[in-house]
ZAPA-329994 format. One line per field, with one value per residue (C-alpha): residue number from 1; x negated, y, z negated. Coordinates in steps of 0.5 Angstrom, whole numbers, plus 500, padded with zeros to 3 digits. Layout:
<pts>
k: (NUM|...)
east: (X|...)
north: (Y|...)
up: (Z|...)
</pts>
This chain:
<pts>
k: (1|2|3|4|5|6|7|8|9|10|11|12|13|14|15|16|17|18|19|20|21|22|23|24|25|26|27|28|29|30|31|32|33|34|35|36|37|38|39|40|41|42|43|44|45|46|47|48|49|50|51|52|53|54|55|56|57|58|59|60|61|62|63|64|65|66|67|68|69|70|71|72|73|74|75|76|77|78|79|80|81|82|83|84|85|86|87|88|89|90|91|92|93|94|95|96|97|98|99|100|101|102|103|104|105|106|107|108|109|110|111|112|113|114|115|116|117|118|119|120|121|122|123|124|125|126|127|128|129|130|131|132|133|134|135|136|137|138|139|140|141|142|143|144|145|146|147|148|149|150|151|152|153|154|155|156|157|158|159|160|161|162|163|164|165|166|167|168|169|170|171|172|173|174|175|176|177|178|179|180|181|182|183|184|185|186|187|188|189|190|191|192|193|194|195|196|197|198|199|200|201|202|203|204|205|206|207|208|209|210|211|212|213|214|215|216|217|218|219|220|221|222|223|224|225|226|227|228|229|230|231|232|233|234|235|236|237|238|239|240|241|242|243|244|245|246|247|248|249|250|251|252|253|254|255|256|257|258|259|260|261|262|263|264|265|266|267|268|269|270|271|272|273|274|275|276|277|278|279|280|281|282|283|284|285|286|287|288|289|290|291|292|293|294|295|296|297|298|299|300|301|302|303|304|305|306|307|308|309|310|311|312|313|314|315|316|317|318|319|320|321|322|323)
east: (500|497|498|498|495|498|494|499|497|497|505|505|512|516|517|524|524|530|529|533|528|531|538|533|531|535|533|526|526|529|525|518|521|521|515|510|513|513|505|504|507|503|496|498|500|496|491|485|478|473|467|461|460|465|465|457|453|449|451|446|446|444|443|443|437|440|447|452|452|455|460|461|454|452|457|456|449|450|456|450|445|450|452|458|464|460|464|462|464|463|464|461|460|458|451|452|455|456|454|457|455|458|455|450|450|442|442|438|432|438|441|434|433|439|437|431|435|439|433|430|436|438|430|427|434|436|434|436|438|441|441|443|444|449|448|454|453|453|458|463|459|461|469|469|465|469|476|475|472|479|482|478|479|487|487|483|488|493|490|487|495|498|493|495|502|507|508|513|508|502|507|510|504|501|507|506|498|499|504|499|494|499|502|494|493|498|496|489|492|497|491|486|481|474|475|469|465|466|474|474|471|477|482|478|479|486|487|483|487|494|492|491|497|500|498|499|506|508|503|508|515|512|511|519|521|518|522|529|532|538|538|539|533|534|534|528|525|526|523|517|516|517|513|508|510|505|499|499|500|493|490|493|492|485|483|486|483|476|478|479|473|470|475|473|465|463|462|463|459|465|471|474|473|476|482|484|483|488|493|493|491|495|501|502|499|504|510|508|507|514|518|516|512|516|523|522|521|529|529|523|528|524|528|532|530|529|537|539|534|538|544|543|543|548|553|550|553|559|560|559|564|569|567)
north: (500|506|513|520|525|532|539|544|552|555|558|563|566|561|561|562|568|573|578|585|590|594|595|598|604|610|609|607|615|618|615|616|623|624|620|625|632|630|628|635|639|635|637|644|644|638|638|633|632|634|630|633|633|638|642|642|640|635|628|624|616|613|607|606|603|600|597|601|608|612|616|623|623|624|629|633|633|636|641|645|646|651|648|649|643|637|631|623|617|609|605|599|596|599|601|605|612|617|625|630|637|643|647|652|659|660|655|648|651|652|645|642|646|643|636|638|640|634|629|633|633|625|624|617|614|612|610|613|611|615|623|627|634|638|646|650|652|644|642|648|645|637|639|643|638|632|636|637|630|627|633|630|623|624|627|622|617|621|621|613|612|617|613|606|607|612|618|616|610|615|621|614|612|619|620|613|616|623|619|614|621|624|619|617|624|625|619|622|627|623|619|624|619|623|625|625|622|617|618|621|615|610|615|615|607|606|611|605|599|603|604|596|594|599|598|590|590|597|592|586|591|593|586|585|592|589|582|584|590|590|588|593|596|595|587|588|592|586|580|584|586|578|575|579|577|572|575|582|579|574|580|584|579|577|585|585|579|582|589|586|583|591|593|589|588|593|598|606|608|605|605|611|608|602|604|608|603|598|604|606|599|594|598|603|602|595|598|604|599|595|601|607|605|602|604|612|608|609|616|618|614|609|603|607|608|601|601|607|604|597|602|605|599|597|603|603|596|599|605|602|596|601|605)
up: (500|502|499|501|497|499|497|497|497|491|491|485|487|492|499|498|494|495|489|491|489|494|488|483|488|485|478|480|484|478|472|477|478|470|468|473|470|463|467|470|463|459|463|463|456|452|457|458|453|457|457|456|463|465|459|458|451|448|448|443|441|435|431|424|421|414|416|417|419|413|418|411|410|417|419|412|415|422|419|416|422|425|431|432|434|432|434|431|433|431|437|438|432|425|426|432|432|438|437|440|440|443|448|445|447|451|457|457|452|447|448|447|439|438|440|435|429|430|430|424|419|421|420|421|418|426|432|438|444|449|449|455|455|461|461|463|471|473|469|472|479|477|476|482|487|484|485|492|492|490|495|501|499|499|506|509|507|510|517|516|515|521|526|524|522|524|520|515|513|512|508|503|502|500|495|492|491|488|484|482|480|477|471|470|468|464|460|460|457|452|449|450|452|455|462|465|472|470|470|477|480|476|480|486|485|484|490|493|491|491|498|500|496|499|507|505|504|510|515|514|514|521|522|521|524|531|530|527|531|528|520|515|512|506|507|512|505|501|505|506|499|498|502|500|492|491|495|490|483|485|486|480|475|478|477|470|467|470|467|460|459|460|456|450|451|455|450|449|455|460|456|459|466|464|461|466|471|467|467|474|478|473|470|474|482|482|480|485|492|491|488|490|497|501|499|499|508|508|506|511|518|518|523|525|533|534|532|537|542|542|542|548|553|550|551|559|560|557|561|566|566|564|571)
</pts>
């Protein structure tokens, strides 16, 4: 007797999948519409935590000699040298501890005293990892050149998009992207995680996976478009979110679990990027490709050419029967 083994592919939604997602496409409108203006008041009225990047100062990593780092001791120390806003941090574990000084008036010779004033009053107590000192001009040359970094960047995908779609696929995809940036930077705000260099280039990838996630599932409903001349968008809309299900929750899931190991061992120095990234990929770049992505298409006329173009012949033939 002989047996067959079969190997199928990996399913992780079923073939057969005829979830409505389409149905939800109101309330998604409406709860993105709130979400990103409760974003936008945030920025404007919260604001973000700068990182030393941007705003300038001295950023100074040590390493407690005898276990853990008395936390008290050392900011009462640091308070005295006149310094002005001294910020300490534990991160890491209980032995290390991340400084942060504001930036002191007089440029770069300025930065470097107070980097001296910090190391004389902490004396031979601690080792010292890291120090990076960012004056004023290039900090203000960083926020700048980032801004317009991300400017060009949404552009691009605007042209890349109108060339290989149409028009309304490129403007979707451009709403689902500034509504990517938009709730990832008033959760940024929210949780007052460091924004820095680091942060611009997480918004600069999640615009990457937005945008393959995003050029999946429109590179399938193009696919239908061409196939099925007379089914109504929405149905059109759901099979191809559908069948394209499967393939975008790998790649989440994937991208997720590679994320939490940065998260959890990764240290201080990359916390912000990563948990930016969570935010934008995992949370918000997944429900932005099925539920704002691809019904906004109804909207914008999509599919509905291709109706009047099988209309027309149609209405020949009866024109001319009836003469």
């Amino acid at each position: 007797m002989r047996l067959h083994h079969s190997n199928p592919l990996l399913r992780i939604v079923p073939d057969d999948t005829k979830f409505d997602f389409m149905r939800f496409r109101h309330i998604s409108f409406l709860v993105s519409a709130a979400l990103s203006i409760i974003a936008i008041l945030l920025y404007f009225f919260h604001g973000l935590n700068f990182g030393i990047d941007f705003v300038g100062g001295t950023l100074i990593e040590v390493q407690s000699k005898s276990g853990s780092a008395d936390l008290a001791k050392m900011r009462a120390t640091l308070s005295g040298l006149g310094l002005g806003d001294v910020q300490l941090q534990e991160f890491g574990g209980p032995t290390n501890v991340l400084i942060r000084v504001a930036q002191q008036p007089g440029g770069e010779q300025a930065q470097q005293t107070a980097i001296g004033k910090v190391r004389q009053a902490l004396g031979d107590e601690v080792d010292y990892r890291r120090v990076e000192v960012v004056g004023p001009r290039v900090s203000s040359e960083l926020l700048a050149k980032s801004t317009i970094g991300l400017g060009l960047a949404i552009f691009g995908i605007l042209i890349y998009l109108w060339f290989r779609f149409e028009w309304q696929f490129s403007l979707g995809a451009m709403i689902a992207n500034v509504h990517d940036l938009v709730l990832t930077i008033g959760y940024m705000s929210l949780t007052q995680i460091d924004f820095d260099l680091s942060s611009i280039a997480a918004l600069l990838t999640i615009l990457g996976y937005s945008l393959n996630d995003t050029v999946v599932i429109y590179d399938r409903i193009r696919e239908m478009l061409r196939r099925y001349k007379r089914m109504s968008m929405p149905d059109l809309l759901n099979i191809s979110v559908n069948s394209t299900l499967s393939r975008s929750i790998i790649t989440h899931v994937t991208v997720t679990l590679a994320l939490l190991a940065l998260l959890l061992f990764g240290g201080h120095a990359i916390h912000s990027f990563v948990a930016t990234m969570i935010f934008g990929v995992v949370l918000v770049g997944t429900y932005t490709s099925v539920f704002i992505a691809a019904p906004i298409l109804i909207y914008l006329g999509v599919g509905t050419t291709r109706m009047e173009a099988e209309d027309s012949p149609a209405k020949e033939k009866a024109s001319t029967r009836e003469s």
